[in-house]
C-alpha positions, 0 to 999 in steps of 0.5 A: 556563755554567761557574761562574767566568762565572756568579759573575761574573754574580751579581756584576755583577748586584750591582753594578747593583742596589747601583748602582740602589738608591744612584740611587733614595736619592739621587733627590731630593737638592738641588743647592745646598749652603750656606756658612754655616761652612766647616772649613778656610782652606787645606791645612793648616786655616789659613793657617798650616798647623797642621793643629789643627781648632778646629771638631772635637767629637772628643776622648779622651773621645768618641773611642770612639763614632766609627762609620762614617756612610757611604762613597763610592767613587772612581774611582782606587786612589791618591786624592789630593784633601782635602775641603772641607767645610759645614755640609750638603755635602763637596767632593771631587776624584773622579779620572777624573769630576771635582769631586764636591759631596755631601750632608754627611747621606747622601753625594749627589751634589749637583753635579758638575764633570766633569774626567777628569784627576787631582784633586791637591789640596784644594779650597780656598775663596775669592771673586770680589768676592761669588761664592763659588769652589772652587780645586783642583790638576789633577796634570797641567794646573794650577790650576782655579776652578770656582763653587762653588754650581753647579760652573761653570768659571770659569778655568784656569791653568798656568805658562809658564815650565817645560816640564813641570811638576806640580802636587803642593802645594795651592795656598794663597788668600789674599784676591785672591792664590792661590799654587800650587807648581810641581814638574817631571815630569823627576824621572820623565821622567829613567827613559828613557836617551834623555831629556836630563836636566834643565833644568827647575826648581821654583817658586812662581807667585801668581795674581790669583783674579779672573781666573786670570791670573799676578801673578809667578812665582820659579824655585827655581833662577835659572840656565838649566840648561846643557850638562854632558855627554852619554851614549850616545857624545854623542848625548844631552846631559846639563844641569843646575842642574835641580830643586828642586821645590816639592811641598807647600802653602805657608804665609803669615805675614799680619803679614810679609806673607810665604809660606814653602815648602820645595824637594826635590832637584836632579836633576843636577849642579851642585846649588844651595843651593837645593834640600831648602831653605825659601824666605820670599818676600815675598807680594806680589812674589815676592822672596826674603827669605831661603833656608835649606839643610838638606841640600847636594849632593843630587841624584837622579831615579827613574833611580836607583832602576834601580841595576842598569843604571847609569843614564846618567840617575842623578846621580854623586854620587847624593843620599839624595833628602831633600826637603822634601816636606810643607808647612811651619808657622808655629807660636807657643810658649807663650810667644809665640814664632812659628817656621817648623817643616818636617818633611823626608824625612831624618826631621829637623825644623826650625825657624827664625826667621821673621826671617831662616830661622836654626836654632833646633832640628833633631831627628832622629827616623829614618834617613829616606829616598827614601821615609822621614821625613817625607812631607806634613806635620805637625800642632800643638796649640799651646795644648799647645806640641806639634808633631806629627812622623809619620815613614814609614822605609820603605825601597826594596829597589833604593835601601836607607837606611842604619840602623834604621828608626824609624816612628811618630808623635813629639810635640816641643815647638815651642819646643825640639824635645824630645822628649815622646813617641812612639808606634810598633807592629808592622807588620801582616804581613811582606809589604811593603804591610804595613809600618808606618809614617806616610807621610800628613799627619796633623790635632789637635784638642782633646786628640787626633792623627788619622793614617792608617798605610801598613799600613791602620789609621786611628788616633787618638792621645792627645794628651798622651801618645801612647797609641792610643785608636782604630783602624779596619781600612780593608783590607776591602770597603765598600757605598758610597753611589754603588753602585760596588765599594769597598775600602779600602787604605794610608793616604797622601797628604792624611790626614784632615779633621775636621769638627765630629763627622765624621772623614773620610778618603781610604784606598788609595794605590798610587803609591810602596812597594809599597803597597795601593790603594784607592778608599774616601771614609770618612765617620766620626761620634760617636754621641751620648752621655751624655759 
């Protein structure tokens, strides 16, 4: 027997016995979790999407007693579910095997909800009259409820309306109404020169919860897309006004009874003024209250990241491709003032009145990009009047941004959008999947920041002035509670969660940059202390 074979042997023999000893520990597990608190009303923490957990023990203090509790590991390098977490269990989204329920104490599994396709979302909370239920985004088939004592199906529902949707942005459930962001697979379908690029849009479709069945839905471009040319001696039609996704979690104003998002790029000309654009529609009905553009005549598709073929598909003028790919905040000043914040790709931020979507402030922290600026979202400490602005400026070698990169985490204060501080460092090698930068949504709490980097570190920020006072190296491998091969990798995606004293946090992420996959669910808890 060569050697090769028989340290592939030693290694698979490992794994099993890992595999069979997680089995054993875990034997006795009950399967009912409990729901006497839970840590998040939506994506983004609240209905707002502050992203500022008031339920969380971490503080500048205590941080440096942060230990790794345990580790579960998932079954896809680019992880993109956001826990929901109990007082005794975490509901996760397993890609490939379904939603997970697992101890809060040992990460076992208590339940799962077998589901092969690609988990998207948070897991969200909500209620059927007195039955407590589980929402989450499947990328590909829509939004599912499943019961969330037993994991038992409950519905399933997908937009009519679109062709080819996807959905990215978590849902948000308010009372008896979930609204789910609706993007379009033809930003990618749009890399094969046979595709007749595009007709389809984004939108915002509400769901009655107790039956999954659809209450509206609003098209980010009302205009049926029409012929405007062909290619390849017109044997493929070209169409448009198409695009203007919607690719991140909406936020809801309760005393407006208003819910507010942000759109990405057209896909082809003519572009529309409502694209890279914040819409407030009024909840109940689905009507536009007001659209407020940031960026006109943006238009492109990964088509045209194939610049050396020319592709027919690529729009000419071709846009930077700054959308408005995070969620947006309703925030409140110190001084009372509420605004709509939103951070964009561009690496601009925003903020606008709630009222009637004028500017109040834009403050540009980089030179942005297809993958630069701002990814998926911000976070607040509002009791401090600091919004919190991550910025990635990574770029692509095939579609370069013009100007310096400048990524690190920025602190503006909400009412201005002044500067207070920043905070940036070298990246960790010269390679590529080592660059620095934030891509990832990132949470506050008490006096602290949490953000995960694209070069592996899973950081904690001072507040008040930005300095590091913690870190944690993912690129290593991880023994996890379910006995399957983990490691760590580029931190991205729905960023971390906090939890009383548990910091938890997905690590691997291969979809986009170059960047290092990874299947670790890390689960982090301060050890007591005498503080």
């Amino acid at each position: 027997m060569s050697a090769c074979r028989s340290a592939r042997l030693w290694v698979g023999l490992g794994a099993w016995l890992l595999a069979l000893a997680a089995h054993a520990a875990c034997e006795n597990v009950d399967s009912v979790p409990h729901f006497e608190k839970s840590y998040a009303n939506g994506w983004g923490i609240d209905e707002r999407n502050t992203r500022f957990q008031p339920a969380s023990s971490l503080s500048a203090d205590n941080v440096h007693r942060l230990k790794l509790k345990w580790v579960y590991g998932l079954g896809n390098p680019t992880p993109r579910s956001y826990p929901l977490v109990t007082e005794d269990t975490i509901f996760i989204g397993d890609t490939g095997r379904g939603l997970v329920a697992l101890e809060r104490e040992t990460g076992c599994q208590r339940w799962v909800f077998e589901h092969e396709g690609q988990m998207s979302s948070a897991i969200l909370e909500g209620w059927i009259g007195d039955r407590r239920v589980l929402i989450f985004n499947d990328r590909s088939e829509g939004v599912f409820a499943v019961d969330a004592v037993t994991g038992e199906f409950i519905w399933h529902w997908a937009v009519r309306e679109e062709p080819v949707p996807t959905y990215s942005g978590t849902p948000l459930v308010t009372a008896d109404v979930v609204f789910a962001p609706v993007a379009s697979m033809e930003v990618g379908l749009a890399v094969n020169p046979f595709y007749g690029c595009c007709t389809t849009s984004g939108g915002l479709a509400a769901i009655d919860i107790n039956t999954g069945e659809q209450l509206w839905y609003l098209p980010t471009i009302e205009e049926e897309a029409k012929p405007a040319g062909s290619h390849f001696f017109g044997l493929v039609q070209k169409h448009g006004p198409s695009g203007a996704p919607v690719w991140a979690a909406p936020s809801y104003d309760a005393a407006r009874d208003l819910v507010y998002f942000g759109t990405g790029q057209n896909f082809t000309h003519p572009t529309t003024d409502t694209s890279d654009a914040i819409f407030a529609v009024e909840a109940k009905t689905g009507k536009v209250r007001w659209v407020r553009q940031h960026t006109a005549n943006d238009a492109y598709t990964a088509a045209c990241n194939v610049a050396s073929l020319n592709h027919p598909n690529c729009a000419k003028p071709t846009g930077p491709d700054v959308d408005f790919g995070g969620a947006t905040q309703l925030l409140r000043t110190l001084e009372g003032r509420e605004l709509v914040v939103a951070g964009q790709k561009s690496a601009d931020a925003h903020a606008m009145d709630p009222d009637t979507g004028e500017v109040v402030w834009t403050t540009n922290l980089g030179r942005g990009g297809i993958i630069g600026g701002v990814h998926w979202g911000l976070a607040a400490n509002e009791a401090m009047g600091l919004v919190f602005v991550p910025i990635s400026d990574k770029g692509i070698e095939s579609f370069p941004s013009p100007g310096e990169p400048k990524p690190g985490m920025y602190a503006l204060d909400i009412a201005t959008g002044a500067l207070r501080w920043k905070y940036t460092r070298p990246s960790r090698c010269e390679a590529t999947e080592c660059v620095f930068g934030l891509s990832s949504a990132i949470i506050a709490a008490n006096d602290v920041v949490v953000s995960g980097t694209i070069d592996g570190y899973l950081e904690v920020y001072s507040a008040e002035s930005g300095e590091r006072l913690w870190s944690h190296d993912a690129w290593r491998a991880y023994d996890s509670v379910n006995g399957i091969e983990t490691v760590g990798g580029a931190f991205d995606g729905h960023g971390p969660m906090l939890a009383d004293d548990l910091l938890l946090v997905s690590s691997g992420y291969t979809y986009v940059g170059q960047q290092r996959g990874g299947n670790a669910f890390l689960v982090f808890q301060l050890e007591a202390g005498d503080e």
